[in-house]
C-alpha angles and dihedrals in degrees: 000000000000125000129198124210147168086275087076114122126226125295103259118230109295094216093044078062097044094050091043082044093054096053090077097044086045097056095052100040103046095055086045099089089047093067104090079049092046100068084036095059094042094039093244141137120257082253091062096044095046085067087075084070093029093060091036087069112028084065094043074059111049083034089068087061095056099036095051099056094037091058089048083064111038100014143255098282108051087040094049092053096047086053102051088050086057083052092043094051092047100052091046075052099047091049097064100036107147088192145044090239093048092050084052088057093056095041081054095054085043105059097037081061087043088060084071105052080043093057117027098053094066094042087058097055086051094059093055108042137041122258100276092036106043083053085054099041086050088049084059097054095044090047091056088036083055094073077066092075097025089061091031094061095058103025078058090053090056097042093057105053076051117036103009125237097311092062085080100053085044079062092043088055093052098055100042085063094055100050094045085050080048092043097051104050089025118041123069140190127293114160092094090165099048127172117265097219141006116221118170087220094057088045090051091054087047089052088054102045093055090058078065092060113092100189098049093049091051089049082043098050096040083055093053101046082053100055093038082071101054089048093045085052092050086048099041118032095045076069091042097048087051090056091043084059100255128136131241088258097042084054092053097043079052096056101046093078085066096072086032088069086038087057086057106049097042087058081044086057097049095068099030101054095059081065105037104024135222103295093052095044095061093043089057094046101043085053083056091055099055085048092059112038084038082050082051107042083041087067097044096044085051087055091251096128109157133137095258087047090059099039096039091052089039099056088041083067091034082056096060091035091069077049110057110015100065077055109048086043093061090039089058089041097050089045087083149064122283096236093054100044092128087044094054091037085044090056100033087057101049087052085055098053098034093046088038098046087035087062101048095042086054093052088056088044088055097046111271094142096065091030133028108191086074089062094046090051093052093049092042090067101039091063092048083054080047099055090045100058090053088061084067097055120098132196107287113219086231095057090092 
């Protein structure tokens, strides 16, 4: 278990975390309504161009295991900026693509540099507050990254009638550039109990021994059926709202209520989880889950697909998200050992984003591009999968 004591440094700005945090989400939302433009302009099926996401975030997944660690060993700061030039390089790559498998490299590369700004953030707030606070101080952070997604759907939408697809990975450029310039005069140190050497062989071990460890799996795998419905939603509905007649910019001004009722219920969450702790916290909000996507797949399978009927039910589910993931991210943190924290946050958010990608890719490989309801029925077992493992978890003595 974790300790906190007087040694703590400094919370960091909560805005510095916020910007590093949204690179990774960037990166993955604005491209989102090109998708459907994407094949079409490379000649491909939905299936090919969905590997733009696909790659995106397999690699945001196995990243995390490198980059925790890594930042155990050599600190917060130094592996944080490694890991935003990687992001840097991919998406200058990824602007002047002149494939489809090139643009997958650099997706690749992308996302590898994206893992960092995914990990390290959170570790960071958990060097520097103590195990409520710092689920509440990360809500917090999520609830003001989500405006990312909640502007880049739309503003994707727009680059793209105008400037095509490579128009977004021109903006992700741009602001990678300006959070590594802000990183590097703004952001300290925070890792004050690292790590004194780093063997493959002892990693390894760590890694082995956390898969040992039955409460921070059950906080790992909650986070990743969570997220496997967002990304399904980002692989699947751009395709649905096409069919439903809707442009690539009406889609994205669709799905931006989505991160608007994230942004709520992650400010609900800031005040409620001081009273009610972590563990509660992510039981409420994965019930409320199963409420919205079975609302939504209840409306498609009754032949009701509309765009409201998609986005209500959808923020419905956004809503308990904010809920239940900044939890469930802190309760697998604080499962660990202090020393190993990036190494924890490293392999509970690769769980996440392989479980997560694994899950969406899967909905596109069944047929969820021609019809949705194969999508629905998937998520809607998967958050019932989601509720169940929440009924394993116990009180952890740090959840205090």
């Amino acid at each position: 278990m974790t300790s906190f004591t007087d040694q703590n440094p400094k919370p960091q700005a909560t805005w510095l975390l916020v910007l590093i945090t949204s690179m990774s989400t960037l990166a993955l939302a604005i491209i989102t309504p090109s998708l459907p433009g994407i094949g079409e302009s490379f000649s491909v099926t939905p299936e090919s161009a969905q590997r733009v996401l696909t790659v995106y975030m397999v690699m945001v997944g196995l990243g995390q295991l490198i980059f925790g660690p890594v930042s155990d060993r050599f600190g917060r700061r130094l592996t944080l900026l490694a890991g935003l030039g990687l992001y840097l390089l991919g998406s200058v790559l990824a602007s002047f693509a002149p494939h489809l498998e090139f643009l997958v490299l650099a997706r690749f590369i992308q996302g590898l540099g994206a893992s960092a700004a995914m990990v390290l953030p959170r570790v960071i707030i958990n060097d520097t507050h103590k195990p409520r606070a710092a689920a509440a101080s990360l809500a917090a952070v999520t609830a003001a990254m989500a405006i990312t997604p909640m502007i880049s759907f739309p503003f994707g939408g727009i680059l793209f009638e105008f400037f095509g697809w490579r128009g977004s990975m021109v903006v992700t450029a741009f602001f990678s550039a300006v959070t590594i310039v802000s990183a590097l005069f703004l952001l300290q140190e925070t890792n004050n109990a690292r790590q004194t050497s780093l063997r493959l062989a002892s990693v390894a071990v760590d890694y082995l021994s956390l898969t040992k460890n039955k409460q921070f799996l059950l906080f790992a795998m909650n986070m990743g059926f969570h997220t496997s419905i967002f990304y399904a939603f980002l692989n699947f509905l751009p395709f649905a709202f096409k069919h439903l007649g809707y442009s690539a910019s009406e889609f994205g001004y669709y799905i931006m209520l989505l991160p608007t009722s994230f942004i709520a219920g992650n400010l609900i969450s800031r005040k409620l989880t001081p009273m009610l702790g972590i563990t509660k916290m992510v039981r409420m909000g994965s019930l409320i889950i199963v409420a919205g996507v079975g609302a939504m797949a209840g409306l498609v399978f009754l032949g009701f697909e509309s765009a409201w009927g998609l986005v209500l039910p959808g923020m419905v589910y956004s809503l308990a998200v904010g809920f239940s993931l900044p939890n469930a991210t802190m309760g697998a943190i604080n499962a660990v050992g202090r020393s190993v924290r990036g190494l924890g946050s490293g392999l509970a958010g690769s769980l996440q984003m392989l479980l997560g990608s694994g899950i969406a890719a899967s909905t596109i490989l069944l047929g969820a591009a021609e019809d949705t309801r194969i999508g629905l029925g998937i998520l809607l077992l998967v958050a019932i999968a989601s509720f169940i493992t929440t009924l394993f978890l116990v009180k952890d003595s740090e959840d205090t």
